[in-house]
VMD Tcl script that draws the C-alpha trace (Angstrom):
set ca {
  {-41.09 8.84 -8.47}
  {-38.50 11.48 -7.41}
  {-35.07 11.14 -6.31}
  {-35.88 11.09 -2.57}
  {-38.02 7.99 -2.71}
  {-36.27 4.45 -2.88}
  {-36.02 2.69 -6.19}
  {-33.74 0.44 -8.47}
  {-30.74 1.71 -10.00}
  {-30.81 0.18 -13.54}
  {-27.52 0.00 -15.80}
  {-26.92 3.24 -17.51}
  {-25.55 2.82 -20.93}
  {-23.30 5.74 -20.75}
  {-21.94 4.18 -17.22}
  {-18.66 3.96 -18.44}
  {-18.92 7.53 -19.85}
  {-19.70 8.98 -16.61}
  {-16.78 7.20 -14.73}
  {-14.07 8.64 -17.49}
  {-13.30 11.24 -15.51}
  {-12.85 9.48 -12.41}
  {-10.87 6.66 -14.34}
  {-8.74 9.12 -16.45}
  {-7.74 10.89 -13.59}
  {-6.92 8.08 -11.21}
  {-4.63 6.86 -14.14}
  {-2.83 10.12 -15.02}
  {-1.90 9.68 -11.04}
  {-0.90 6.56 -11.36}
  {1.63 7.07 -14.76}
  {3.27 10.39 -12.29}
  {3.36 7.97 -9.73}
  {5.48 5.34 -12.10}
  {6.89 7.86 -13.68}
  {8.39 9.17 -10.42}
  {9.45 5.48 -9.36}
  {11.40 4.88 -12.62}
  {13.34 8.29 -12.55}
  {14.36 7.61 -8.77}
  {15.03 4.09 -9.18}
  {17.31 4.72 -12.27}
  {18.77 7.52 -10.05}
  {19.49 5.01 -7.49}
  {20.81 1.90 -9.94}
  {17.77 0.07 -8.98}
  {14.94 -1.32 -10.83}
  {11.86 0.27 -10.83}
  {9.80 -3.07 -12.62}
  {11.77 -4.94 -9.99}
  {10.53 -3.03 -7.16}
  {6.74 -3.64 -8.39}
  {7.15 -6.78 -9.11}
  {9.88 -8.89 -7.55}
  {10.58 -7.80 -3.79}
  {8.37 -8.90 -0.89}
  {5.22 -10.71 -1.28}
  {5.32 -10.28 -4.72}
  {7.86 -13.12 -4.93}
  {5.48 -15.64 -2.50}
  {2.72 -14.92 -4.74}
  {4.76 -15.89 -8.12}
  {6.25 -18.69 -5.89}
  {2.99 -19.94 -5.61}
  {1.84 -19.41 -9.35}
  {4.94 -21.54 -10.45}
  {5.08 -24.51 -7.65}
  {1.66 -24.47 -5.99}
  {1.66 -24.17 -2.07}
  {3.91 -25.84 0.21}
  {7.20 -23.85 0.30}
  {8.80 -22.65 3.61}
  {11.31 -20.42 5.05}
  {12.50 -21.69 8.42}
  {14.15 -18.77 10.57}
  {16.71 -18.74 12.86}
  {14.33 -17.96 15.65}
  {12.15 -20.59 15.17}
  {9.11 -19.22 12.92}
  {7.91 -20.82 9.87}
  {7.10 -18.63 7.01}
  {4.94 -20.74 5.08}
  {3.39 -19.54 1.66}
  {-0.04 -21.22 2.90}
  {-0.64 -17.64 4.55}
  {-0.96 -16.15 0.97}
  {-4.71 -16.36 -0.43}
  {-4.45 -18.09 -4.36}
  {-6.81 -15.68 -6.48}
  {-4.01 -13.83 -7.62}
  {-1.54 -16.58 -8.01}
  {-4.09 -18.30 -10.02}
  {-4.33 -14.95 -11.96}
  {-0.43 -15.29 -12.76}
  {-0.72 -18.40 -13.74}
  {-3.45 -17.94 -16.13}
  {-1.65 -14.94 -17.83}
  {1.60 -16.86 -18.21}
  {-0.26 -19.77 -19.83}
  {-2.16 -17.73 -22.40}
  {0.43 -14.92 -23.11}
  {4.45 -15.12 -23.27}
  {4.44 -13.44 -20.27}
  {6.48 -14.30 -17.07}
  {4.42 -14.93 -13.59}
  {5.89 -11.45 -12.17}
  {4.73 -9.98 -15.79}
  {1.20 -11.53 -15.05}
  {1.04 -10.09 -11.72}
  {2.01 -6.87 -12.55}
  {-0.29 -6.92 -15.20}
  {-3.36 -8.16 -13.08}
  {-2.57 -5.38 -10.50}
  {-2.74 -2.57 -13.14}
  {-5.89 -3.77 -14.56}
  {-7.52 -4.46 -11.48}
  {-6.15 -1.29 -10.43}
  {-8.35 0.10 -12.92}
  {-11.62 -1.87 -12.22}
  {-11.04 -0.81 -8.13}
  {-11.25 2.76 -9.17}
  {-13.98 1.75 -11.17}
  {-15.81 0.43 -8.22}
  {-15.24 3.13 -5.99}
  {-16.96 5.10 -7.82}
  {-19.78 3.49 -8.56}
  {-20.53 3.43 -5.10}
  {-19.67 6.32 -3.93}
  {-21.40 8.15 -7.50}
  {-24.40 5.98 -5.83}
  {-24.58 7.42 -2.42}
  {-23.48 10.91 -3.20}
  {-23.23 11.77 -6.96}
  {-20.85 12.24 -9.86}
  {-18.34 14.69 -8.33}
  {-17.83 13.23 -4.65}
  {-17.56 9.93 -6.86}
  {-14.63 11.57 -8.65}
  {-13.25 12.69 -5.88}
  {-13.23 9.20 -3.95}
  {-11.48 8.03 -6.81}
  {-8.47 10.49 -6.62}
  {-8.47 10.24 -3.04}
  {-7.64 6.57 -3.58}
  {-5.12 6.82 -5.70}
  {-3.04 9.69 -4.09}
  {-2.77 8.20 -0.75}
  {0.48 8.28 0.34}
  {0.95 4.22 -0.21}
  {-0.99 4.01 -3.82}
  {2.11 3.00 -5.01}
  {1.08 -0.32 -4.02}
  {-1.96 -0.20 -6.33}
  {0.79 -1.19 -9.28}
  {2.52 -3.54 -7.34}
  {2.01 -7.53 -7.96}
  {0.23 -7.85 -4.65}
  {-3.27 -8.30 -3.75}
  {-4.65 -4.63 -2.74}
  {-5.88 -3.65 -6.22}
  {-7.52 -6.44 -6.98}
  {-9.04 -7.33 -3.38}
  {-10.16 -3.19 -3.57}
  {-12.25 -4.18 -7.34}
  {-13.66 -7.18 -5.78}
  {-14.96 -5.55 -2.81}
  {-16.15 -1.93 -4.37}
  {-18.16 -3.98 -6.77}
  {-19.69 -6.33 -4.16}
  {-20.61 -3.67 -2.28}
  {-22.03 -1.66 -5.27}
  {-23.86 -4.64 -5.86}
  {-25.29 -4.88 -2.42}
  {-26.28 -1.49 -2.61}
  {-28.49 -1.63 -5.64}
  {-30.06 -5.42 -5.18}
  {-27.66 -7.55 -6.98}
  {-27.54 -10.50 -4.29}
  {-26.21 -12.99 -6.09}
  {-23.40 -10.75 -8.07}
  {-22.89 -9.37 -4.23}
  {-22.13 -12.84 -3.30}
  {-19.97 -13.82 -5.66}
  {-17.65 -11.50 -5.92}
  {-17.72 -11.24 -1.99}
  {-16.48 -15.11 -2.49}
  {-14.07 -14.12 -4.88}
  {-12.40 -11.53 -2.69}
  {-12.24 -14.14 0.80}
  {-10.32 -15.96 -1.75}
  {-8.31 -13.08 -2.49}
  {-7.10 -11.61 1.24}
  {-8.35 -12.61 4.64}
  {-9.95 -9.20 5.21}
  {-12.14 -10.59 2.26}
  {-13.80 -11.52 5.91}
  {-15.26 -7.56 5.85}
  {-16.61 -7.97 2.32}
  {-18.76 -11.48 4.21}
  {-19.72 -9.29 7.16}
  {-21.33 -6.27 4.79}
  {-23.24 -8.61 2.53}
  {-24.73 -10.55 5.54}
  {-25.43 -6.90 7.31}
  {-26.87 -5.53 4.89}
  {-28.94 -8.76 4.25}
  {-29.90 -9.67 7.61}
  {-31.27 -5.75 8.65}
  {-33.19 -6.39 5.24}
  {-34.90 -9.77 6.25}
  {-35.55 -7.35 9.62}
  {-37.17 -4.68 8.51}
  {-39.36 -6.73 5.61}
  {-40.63 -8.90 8.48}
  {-41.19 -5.42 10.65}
  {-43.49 -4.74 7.82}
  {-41.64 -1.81 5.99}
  {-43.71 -0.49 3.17}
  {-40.98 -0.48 0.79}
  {-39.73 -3.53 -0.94}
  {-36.43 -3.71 0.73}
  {-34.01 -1.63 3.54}
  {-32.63 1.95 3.10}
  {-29.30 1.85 4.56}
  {-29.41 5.85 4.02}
  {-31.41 8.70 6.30}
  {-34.23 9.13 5.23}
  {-35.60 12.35 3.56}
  {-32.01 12.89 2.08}
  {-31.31 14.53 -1.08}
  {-28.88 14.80 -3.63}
  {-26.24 17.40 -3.87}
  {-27.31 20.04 -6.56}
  {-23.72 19.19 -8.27}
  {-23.88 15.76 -7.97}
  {-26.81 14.85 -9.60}
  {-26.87 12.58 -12.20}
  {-28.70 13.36 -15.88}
  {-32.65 13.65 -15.61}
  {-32.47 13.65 -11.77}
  {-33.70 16.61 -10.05}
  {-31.63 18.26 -6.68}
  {-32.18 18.21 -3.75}
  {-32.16 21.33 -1.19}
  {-28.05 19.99 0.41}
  {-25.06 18.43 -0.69}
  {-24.69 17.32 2.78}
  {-27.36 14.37 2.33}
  {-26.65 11.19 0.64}
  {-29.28 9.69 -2.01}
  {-31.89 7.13 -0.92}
  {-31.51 3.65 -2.52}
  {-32.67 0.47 -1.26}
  {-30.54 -2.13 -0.02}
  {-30.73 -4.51 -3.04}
  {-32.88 -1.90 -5.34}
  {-35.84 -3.48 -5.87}
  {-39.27 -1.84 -6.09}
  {-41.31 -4.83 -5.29}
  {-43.26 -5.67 -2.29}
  {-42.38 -6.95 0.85}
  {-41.18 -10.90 0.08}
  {-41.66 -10.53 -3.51}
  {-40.96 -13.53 -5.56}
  {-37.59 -13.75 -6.68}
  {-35.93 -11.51 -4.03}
  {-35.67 -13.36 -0.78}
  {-34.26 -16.72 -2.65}
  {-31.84 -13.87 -4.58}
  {-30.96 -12.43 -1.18}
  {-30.25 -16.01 0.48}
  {-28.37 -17.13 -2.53}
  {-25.76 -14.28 -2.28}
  {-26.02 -14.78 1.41}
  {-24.47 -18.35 1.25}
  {-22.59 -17.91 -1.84}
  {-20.54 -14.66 0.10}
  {-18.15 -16.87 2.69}
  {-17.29 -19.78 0.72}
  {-14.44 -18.58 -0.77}
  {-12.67 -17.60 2.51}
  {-14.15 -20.42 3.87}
  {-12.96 -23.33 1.60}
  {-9.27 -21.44 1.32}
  {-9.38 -21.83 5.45}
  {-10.41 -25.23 5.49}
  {-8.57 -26.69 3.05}
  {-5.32 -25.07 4.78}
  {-6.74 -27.02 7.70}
  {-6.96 -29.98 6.41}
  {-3.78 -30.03 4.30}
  {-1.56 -29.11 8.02}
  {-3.34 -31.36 9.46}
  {-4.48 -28.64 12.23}
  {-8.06 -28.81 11.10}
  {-10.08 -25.62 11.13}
  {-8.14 -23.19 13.13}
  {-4.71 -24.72 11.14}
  {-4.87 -21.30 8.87}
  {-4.24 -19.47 12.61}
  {-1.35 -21.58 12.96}
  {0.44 -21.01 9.42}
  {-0.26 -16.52 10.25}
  {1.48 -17.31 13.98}
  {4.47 -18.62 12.54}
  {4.38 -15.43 10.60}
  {4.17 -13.91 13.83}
  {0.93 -12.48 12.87}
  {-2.52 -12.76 14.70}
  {-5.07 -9.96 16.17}
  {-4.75 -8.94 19.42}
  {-6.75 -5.88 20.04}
  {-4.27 -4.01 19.17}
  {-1.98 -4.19 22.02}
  {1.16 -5.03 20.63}
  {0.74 -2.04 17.98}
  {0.01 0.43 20.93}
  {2.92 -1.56 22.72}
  {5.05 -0.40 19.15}
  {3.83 2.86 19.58}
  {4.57 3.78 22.80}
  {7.90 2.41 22.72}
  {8.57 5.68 19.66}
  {8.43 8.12 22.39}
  {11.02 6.50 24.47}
  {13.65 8.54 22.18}
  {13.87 11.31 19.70}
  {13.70 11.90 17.13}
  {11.46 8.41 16.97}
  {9.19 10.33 19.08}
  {8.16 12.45 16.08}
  {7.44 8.77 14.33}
  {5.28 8.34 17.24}
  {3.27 11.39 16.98}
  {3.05 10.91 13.32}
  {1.61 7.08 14.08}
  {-1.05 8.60 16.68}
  {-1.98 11.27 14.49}
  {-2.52 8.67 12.04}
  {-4.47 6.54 13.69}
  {-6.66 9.58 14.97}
  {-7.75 10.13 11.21}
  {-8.61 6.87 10.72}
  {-11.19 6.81 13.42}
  {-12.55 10.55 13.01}
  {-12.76 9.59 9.09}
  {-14.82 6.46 10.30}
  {-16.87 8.04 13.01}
  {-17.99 11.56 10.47}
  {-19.05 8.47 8.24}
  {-21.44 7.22 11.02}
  {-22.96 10.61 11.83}
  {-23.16 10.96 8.27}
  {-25.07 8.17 7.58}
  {-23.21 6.00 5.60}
  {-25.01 3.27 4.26}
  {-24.56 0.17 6.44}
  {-22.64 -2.21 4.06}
  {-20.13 0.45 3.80}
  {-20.23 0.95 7.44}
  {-19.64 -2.97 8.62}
  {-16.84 -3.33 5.57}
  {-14.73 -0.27 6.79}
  {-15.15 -0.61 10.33}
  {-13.81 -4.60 9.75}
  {-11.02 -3.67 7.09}
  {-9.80 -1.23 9.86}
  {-10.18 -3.26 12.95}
  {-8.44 -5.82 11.31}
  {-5.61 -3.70 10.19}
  {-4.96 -1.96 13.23}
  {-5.22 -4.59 15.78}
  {-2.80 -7.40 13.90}
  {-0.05 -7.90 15.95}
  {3.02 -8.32 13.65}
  {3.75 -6.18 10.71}
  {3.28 -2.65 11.99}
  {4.74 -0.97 8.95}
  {2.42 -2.67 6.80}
  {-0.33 -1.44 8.32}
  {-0.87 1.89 5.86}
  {-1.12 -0.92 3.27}
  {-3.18 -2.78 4.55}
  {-6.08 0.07 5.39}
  {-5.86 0.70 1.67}
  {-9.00 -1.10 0.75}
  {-10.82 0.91 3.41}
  {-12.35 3.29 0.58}
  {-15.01 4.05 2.66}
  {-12.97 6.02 5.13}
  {-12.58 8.46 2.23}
  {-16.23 9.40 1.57}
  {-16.34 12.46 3.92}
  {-13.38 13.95 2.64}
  {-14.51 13.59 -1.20}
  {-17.79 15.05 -0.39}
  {-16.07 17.90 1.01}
  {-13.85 18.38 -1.88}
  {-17.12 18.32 -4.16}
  {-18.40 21.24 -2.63}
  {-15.63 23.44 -3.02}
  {-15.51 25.18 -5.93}
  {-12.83 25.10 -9.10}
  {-10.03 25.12 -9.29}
  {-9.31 24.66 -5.26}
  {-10.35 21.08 -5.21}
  {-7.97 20.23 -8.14}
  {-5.09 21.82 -6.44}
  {-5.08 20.55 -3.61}
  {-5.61 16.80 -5.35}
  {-2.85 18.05 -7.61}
  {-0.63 18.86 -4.97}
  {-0.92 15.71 -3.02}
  {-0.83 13.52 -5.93}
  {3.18 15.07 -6.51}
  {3.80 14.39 -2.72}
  {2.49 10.76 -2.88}
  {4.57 9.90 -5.97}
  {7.42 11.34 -4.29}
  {6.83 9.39 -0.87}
  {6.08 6.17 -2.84}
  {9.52 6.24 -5.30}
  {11.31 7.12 -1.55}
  {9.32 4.28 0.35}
  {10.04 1.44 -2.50}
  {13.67 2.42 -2.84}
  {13.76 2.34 0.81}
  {12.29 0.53 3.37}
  {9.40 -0.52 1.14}
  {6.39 -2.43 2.30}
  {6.81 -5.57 3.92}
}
mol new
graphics top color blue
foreach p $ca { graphics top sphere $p radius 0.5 }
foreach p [lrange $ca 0 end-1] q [lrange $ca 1 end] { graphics top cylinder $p $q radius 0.2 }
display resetview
């Protein structure tokens, strides 16, 4: 069997080995990052922990570790901001931590965002080491953490550890693990509502493979990958032969299994993780429901008094357009477009590319989702932060460039983004 054919993708014992790079670098940018933070903040009488920890939705999620659901802020204009919009994985984290260590709820959610922090960059490289091999893997990985809002990655919020949950799902869709896949898909909708994308890939990626077994495939399961692709020459793992371009991603089945079409064991596997995927989002939604008394749209109702819903994106372009009315806001405007314009190039050279389709569905919902909510437009950098996806094209490019240019340029944005995210937090900050 050689590397261009299908086949399972069985646990490496020197996994963790191969991902040291990835993971030591993604920390030594995460230490300049807090580094940077802590010198500004003390430059500024502020506190950096504070700042991480204590400001914004940080303080509704410790809210809800230490008095459950069911506090409100009534505003003078009416809206309700009720702390039934916030999903309870990561309270329940806090919680946890502050009832097995002496540590405060902010302590525990600071703590749970670092390590999760870790396990996200974990998972995005596993995937993208997957699809494209060690060094775009590595890459990913940086990418992720120097983006100009990975400041957030250390914060007590949900980002870092909705990121693990999904990279891991969708690792686990990509080499066969249904039922892992589906739990951890369950475990991020109870994490974030965009744990909604993490539903949508599992059930895309199984549904095609139902398709294409019934078509009568002769492989065991679905490629979500072009066929006759290779791996790049410097990307190839131990024992693996190259292929001919690193422009090609690897061929590997949709849930890794050599076995015939309907094989015992798979399609049960398959519908487990299928069914286990949206309960979590799911039973948070209706039990929101049912505790308003709104029944199953009541979890809309608690995000509109948050002035929050999705809207195709028309208030945002409303927000935009209203930047060039003025300078120098006009140069925020350009800067938004521009923006904008990246995301969607990034996600359409990952369609011509041939992304595998989980990856596909999950980025393309993470950044509908984010860019057509209607509230919240400065948050919106944020919230595209578990799109990790989105940065597949530019890590393969970076892992065919040759030393030291690749590290460089990481190197250089990795001083810019700790700068930007000390300036951002002592600032403006996210909301």
């Amino acid at each position: 069997m050689n590397v261009l054919e299908t086949r399972a993708v069985p646990a490496r014992p020197g996994a963790l080995r191969r991902a040291a790079p990835a993971l030591l670098g993604y920390a030594a940018v995460r230490a300049l990052g807090l580094v940077v933070l802590f010198l500004w903040s003390e430059a500024r009488g502020k506190s950096a922990y504070t700042l991480l920890t204590a400001r914004w939705d940080a303080l509704w999620y410790t809210r809800v570790a230490e008095l459950g659901y069911g506090y409100e802020v009534r505003l003078p204009g009416g809206d309700v901001h009720s702390n039934l919009a916030f999903f309870p994985l990561l309270p329940w984290l806090e919680r946890l931590v502050a009832a097995v260590s002496p540590l405060s709820y902010a302590d525990g959610g600071f703590l749970v965002a670092v390590l999760a922090s870790l396990a996200a960059a974990g998972g995005v490289f596993a995937v993208a080491d997957h699809v494209y091999g060690r060094r775009a893997g590595v890459y990913a990985v940086l990418l992720w953490a120097v983006l100009p809002v990975g400041i957030v990655q250390s914060m007590a919020y949900s980002e870092s550890l909705f990121t693990a949950l999904a990279a891991w799902s969708l690792y686990a869709v990509l080499t066969g693990r249904w039922v892992t896949a589906g739990l951890l898909a369950c475990l991020a909708g109870l994490t974030r509502p965009v744990g909604l994308a993490v539903v949508a890939a599992v059930w895309a990626a199984a549904v095609v493979s139902f398709l294409r077994e019934r078509a009568g495939s002769g492989r065991g399961d679905t490629s979500f990958v072009r066929s006759g692709s290779a791996v790049a020459p410097d990307g190839a793992q131990a024992g693996e032969s190259a292929g001919p371009s690193s422009a090609a991603p690897r061929i590997r089945t949709s849930d890794g299994a050599p076995r015939t079409p309907g094989a015992l064991g798979v399609r049960p596997r398959r519908i487990l993780g299928m069914l286990l995927a949206p309960l979590g989002a799911a039973g948070y939604v209706l039990w929101v429901g049912h505790r308003t008394g709104q029944g199953p749209l009541g979890y809309l109702d608690v995000q509109a008094g948050w002035r929050n819903g999705f809207d195709g994106g028309y208030a945002f372009a409303r927000f935009v357009a209203a930047k060039f009315t003025s300078y120098p806001s006009a140069l925020a405007g350009l800067g938004l477009v521009l923006g904008v314009c990246l995301v969607v190039w990034l996600y359409a050279v990952g369609v011509r590319q041939r992304q595998p389709l989980p990856l596909l569905v999950y980025s393309g919902v993470v950044t509908a989702l984010a860019l057509c909510a209607s509230s919240y437009f400065g948050s919106k950098p944020r919230l595209l932060l578990p799109a990790f996806p989105l940065l597949l094209p530019l890590a393969r490019a970076l892992a065919r460039q040759r030393a030291p240019r690749p590290a460089l340029v990481v190197g250089a944005v990795a001083v810019a983004s700790a700068v930007y995210g000390a300036f951002w937090l002592n600032g403006s900050g996210p909301p």
